[in-house]
Kinemage of the C-alpha trace (Angstrom):
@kinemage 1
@onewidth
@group {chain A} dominant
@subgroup {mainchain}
@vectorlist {calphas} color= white
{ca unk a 1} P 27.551 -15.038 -59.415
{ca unk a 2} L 24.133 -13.749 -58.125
{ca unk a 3} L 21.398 -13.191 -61.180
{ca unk a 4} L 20.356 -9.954 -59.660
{ca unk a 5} L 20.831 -6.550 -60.755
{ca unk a 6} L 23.899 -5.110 -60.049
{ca unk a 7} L 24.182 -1.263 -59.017
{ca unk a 8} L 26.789 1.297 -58.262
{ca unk a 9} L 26.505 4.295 -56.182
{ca unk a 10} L 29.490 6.965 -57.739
{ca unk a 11} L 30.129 9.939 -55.154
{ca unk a 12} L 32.327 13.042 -56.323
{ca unk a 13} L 33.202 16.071 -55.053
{ca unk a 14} L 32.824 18.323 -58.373
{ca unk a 15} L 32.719 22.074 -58.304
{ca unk a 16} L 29.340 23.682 -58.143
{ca unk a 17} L 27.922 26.725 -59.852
{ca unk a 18} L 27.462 29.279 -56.589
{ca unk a 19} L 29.262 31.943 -55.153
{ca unk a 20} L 31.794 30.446 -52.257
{ca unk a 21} L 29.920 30.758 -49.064
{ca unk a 22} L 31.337 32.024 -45.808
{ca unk a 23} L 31.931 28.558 -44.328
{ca unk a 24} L 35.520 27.856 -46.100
{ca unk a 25} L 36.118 24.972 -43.836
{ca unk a 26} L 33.714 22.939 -45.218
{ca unk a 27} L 33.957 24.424 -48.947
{ca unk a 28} L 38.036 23.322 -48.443
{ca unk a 29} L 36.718 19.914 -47.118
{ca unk a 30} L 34.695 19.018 -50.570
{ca unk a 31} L 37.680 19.728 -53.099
{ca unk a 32} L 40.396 18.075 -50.168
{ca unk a 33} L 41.940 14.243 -51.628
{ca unk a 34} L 41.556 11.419 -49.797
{ca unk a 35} L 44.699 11.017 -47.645
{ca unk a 36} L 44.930 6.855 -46.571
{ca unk a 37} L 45.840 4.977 -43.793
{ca unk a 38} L 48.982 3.167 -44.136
{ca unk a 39} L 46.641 0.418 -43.074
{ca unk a 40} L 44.087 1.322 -45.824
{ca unk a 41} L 47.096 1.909 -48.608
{ca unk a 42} L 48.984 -1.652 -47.562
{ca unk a 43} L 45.451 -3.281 -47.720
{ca unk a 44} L 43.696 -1.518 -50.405
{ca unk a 45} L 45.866 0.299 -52.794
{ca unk a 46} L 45.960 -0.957 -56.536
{ca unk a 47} L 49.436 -1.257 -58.063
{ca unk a 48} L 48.978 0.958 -60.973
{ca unk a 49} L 51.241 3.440 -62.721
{ca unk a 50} L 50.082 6.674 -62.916
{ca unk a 51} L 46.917 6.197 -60.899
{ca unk a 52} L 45.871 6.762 -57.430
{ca unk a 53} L 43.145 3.994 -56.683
{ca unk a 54} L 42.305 2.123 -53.905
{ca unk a 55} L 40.079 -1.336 -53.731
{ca unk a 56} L 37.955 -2.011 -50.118
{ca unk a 57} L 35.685 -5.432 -51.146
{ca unk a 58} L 34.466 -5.843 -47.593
{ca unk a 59} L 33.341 -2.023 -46.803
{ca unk a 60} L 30.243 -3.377 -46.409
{ca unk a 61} L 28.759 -6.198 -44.970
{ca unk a 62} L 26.820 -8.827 -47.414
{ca unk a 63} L 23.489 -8.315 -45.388
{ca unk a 64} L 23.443 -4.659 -45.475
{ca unk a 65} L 24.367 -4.585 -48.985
{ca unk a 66} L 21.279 -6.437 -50.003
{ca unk a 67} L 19.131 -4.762 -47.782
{ca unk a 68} L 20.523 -1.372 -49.426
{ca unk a 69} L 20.326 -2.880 -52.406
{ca unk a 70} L 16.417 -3.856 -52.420
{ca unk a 71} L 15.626 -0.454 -50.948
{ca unk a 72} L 17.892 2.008 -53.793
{ca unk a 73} L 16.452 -0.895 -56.174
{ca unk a 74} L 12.786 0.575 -55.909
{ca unk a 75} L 13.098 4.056 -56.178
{ca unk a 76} L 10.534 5.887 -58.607
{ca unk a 77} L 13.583 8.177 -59.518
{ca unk a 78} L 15.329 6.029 -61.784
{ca unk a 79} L 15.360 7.630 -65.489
{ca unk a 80} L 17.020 7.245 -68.988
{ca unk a 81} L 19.214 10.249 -69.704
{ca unk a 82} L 19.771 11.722 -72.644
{ca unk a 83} L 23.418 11.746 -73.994
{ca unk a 84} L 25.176 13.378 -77.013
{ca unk a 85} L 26.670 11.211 -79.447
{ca unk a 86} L 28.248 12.576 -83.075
{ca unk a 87} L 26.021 15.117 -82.273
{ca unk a 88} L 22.912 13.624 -81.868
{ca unk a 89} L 20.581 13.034 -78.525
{ca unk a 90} L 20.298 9.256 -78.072
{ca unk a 91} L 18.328 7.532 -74.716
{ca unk a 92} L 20.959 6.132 -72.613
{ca unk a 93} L 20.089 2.338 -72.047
{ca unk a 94} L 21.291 2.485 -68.233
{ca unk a 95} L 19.187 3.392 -66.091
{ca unk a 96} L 20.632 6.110 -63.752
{ca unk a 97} L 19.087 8.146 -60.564
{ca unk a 98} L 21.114 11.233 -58.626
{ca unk a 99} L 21.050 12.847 -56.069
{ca unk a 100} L 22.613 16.342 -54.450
{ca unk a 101} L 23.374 17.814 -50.994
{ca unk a 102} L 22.999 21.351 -52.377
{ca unk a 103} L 19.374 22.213 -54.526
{ca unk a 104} L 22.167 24.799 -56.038
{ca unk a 105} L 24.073 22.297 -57.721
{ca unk a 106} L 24.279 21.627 -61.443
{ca unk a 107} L 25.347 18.433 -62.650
{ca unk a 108} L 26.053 17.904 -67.113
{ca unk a 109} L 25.748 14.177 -68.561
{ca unk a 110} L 27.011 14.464 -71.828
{ca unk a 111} L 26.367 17.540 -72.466
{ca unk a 112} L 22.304 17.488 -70.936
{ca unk a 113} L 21.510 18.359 -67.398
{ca unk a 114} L 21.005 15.883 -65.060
{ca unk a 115} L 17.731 15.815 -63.115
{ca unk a 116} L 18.954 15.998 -59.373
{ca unk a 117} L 16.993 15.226 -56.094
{ca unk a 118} L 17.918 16.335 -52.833
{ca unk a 119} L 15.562 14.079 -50.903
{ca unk a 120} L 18.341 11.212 -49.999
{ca unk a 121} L 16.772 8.019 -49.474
{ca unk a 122} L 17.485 6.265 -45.864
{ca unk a 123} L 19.944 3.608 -47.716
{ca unk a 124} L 21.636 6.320 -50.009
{ca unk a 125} L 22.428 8.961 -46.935
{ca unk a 126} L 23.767 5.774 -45.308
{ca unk a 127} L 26.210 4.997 -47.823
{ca unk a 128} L 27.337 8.150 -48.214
{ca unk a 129} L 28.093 9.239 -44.504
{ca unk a 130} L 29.748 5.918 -44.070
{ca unk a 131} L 32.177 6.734 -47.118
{ca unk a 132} L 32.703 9.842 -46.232
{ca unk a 133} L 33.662 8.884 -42.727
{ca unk a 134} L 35.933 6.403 -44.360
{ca unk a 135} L 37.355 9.285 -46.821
{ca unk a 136} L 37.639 12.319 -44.567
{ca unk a 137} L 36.418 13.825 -47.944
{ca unk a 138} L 32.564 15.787 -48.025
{ca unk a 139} L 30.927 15.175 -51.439
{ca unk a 140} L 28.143 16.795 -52.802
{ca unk a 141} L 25.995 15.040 -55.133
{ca unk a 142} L 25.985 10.745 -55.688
{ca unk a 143} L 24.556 8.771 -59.131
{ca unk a 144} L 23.278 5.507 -58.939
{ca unk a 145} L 23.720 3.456 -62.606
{ca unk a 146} L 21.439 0.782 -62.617
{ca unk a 147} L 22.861 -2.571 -64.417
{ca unk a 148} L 19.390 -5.080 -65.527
{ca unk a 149} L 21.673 -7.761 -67.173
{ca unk a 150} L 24.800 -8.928 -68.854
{ca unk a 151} L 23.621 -6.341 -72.095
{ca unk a 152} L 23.665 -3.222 -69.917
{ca unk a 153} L 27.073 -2.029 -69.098
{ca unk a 154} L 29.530 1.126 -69.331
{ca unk a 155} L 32.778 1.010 -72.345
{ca unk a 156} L 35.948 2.863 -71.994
{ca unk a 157} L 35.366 6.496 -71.021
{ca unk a 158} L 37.460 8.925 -67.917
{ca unk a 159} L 35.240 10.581 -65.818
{ca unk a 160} L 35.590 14.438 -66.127
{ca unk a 161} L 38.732 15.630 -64.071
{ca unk a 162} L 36.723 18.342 -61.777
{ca unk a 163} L 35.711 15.666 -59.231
{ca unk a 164} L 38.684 15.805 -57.389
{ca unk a 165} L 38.088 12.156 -55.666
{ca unk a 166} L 35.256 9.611 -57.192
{ca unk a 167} L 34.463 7.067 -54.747
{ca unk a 168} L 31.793 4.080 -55.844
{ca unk a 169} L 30.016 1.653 -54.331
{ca unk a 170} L 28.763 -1.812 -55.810
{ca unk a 171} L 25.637 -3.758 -54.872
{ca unk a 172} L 24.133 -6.381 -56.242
{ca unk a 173} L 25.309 -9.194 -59.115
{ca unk a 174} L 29.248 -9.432 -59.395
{ca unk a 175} L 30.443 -7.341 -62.512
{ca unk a 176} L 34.050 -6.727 -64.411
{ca unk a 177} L 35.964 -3.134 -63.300
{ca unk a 178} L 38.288 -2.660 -66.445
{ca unk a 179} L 41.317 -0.158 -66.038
{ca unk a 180} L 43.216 0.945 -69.713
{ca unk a 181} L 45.662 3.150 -70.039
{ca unk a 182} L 45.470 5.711 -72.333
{ca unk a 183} L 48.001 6.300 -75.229
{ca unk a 184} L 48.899 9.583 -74.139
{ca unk a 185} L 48.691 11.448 -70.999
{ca unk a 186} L 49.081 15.699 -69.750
{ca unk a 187} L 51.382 14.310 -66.751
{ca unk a 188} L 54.149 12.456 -69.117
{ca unk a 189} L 55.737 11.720 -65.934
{ca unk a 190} L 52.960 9.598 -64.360
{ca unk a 191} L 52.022 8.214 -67.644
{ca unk a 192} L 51.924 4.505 -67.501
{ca unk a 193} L 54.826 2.677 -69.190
{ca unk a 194} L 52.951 -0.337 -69.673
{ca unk a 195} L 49.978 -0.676 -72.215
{ca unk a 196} L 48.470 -3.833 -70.088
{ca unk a 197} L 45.239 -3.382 -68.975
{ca unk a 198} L 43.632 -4.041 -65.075
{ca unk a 199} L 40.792 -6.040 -64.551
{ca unk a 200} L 38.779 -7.254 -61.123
{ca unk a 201} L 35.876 -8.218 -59.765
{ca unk a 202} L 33.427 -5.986 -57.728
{ca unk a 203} L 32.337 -7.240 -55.038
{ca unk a 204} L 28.546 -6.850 -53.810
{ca unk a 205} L 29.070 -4.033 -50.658
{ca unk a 206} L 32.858 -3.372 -52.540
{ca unk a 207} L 34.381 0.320 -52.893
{ca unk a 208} L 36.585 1.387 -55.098
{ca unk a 209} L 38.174 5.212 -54.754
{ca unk a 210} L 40.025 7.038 -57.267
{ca unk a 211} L 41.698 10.579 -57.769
{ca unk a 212} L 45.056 12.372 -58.729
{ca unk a 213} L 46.163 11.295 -62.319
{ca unk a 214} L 43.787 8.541 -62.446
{ca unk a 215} L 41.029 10.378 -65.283
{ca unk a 216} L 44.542 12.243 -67.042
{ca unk a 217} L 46.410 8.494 -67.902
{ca unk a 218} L 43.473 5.864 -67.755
{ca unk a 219} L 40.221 4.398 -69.623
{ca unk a 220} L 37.733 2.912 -67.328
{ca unk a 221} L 34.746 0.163 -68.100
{ca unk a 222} L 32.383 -1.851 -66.382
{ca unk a 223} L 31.057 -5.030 -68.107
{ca unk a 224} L 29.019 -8.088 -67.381
């Protein structure tokens, strides 16, 4: 396992706070699900119940993943966020940077808005336009989470169920991708029927996609 950093890049079409604009083609593209390949589904799907996820290690190659890595690595936008816990405002100890394809768009981080750029960095605009051409899905604003060591790392949480599709991207060190399920569920009839948990490695230039019922019946973490 490489000592370096690790990183993630976390894409997702969410809904943004603007009036629809005339061009309902590409409005319809950002909230459209990612519709696989039965190439991509035989090769990449993940056998879980009540999810719809999909695991691509080699979507990119190792030497472009370092060189994206060094590059996304050195930005100046990198930043603690503020979070809301019991109440209180504690400094996040990952460090996170985002980014947005609309200066419109307004982004919450538990509960505290998150400062957004629109100026995509060379390596960042690459990533995305290749995972969108992957997806056939358009999304709208990306975070980078920035992993220093083995300490830094994110528990069990479900990311909030307005992004239709979340697709990531990890470069850098190897880390842990933890899928729970979660004792109860809105869609009883997707709900898991097993309480065993999902664990793999990601890969440095991996993806991983989710969407559908994913966020309703499962837990994710990432951990050294």
């Amino acid at each position: 396992m490489s000592k370096r950093k690790s990183q993630s890049t976390s894409s997702s079409p969410s809904k943004t706070k603007r009036p629809r604009t005339s061009n309902s083609q590409q409005v319809d593209r950002i909230f459209e699900q990612f519709q696989p390949t039965a190439a991509f589904e035989a090769k990449c799907k993940v056998d879980l119940e009540g999810a719809d996820v999909y695991y691509r290690e080699d979507f990119i190659p190792p030497e472009t993943a370092d060189q994206w890595y060094e590059e996304l690595n050195n930005l100046d936008t990198w930043y603690r966020p503020t979070l809301k816990v019991y109440g209180k405002d504690v400094i996040q100890s990952r460090l996170i940077a985002a980014y947005a394809t609309d200066p419109r768009l307004t982004v919450k981080y538990s509960g505290h808005p998150v400062i957004l750029h629109t100026d995509y960095p060379p390596a960042l605009r690459k990533i995305q336009d290749q995972v969108e051409e992957q997806l056939g899905v358009t999304f709208n604003h990306v975070m980078l989470n920035k992993y220093e060591d083995g300490s830094v790392y994110i528990g069990k949480h479900s990311d909030t169920k307005e992004n239709k599709v979340i697709a990531s991207v990890s470069l850098g060190a190897v880390r842990t991708f933890i899928m729970s399920p979660k004792a109860g569920g809105r869609n009883k009839r997707s709900k898991p029927t097993s309480d065993k948990s999902k664990r793999w490695d990601l890969a440095n230039g991996s993806l991983v996609v989710m969407q559908g019922d994913t966020q309703e019946n499962w837990k994710l973490a990432i951990v050294a």
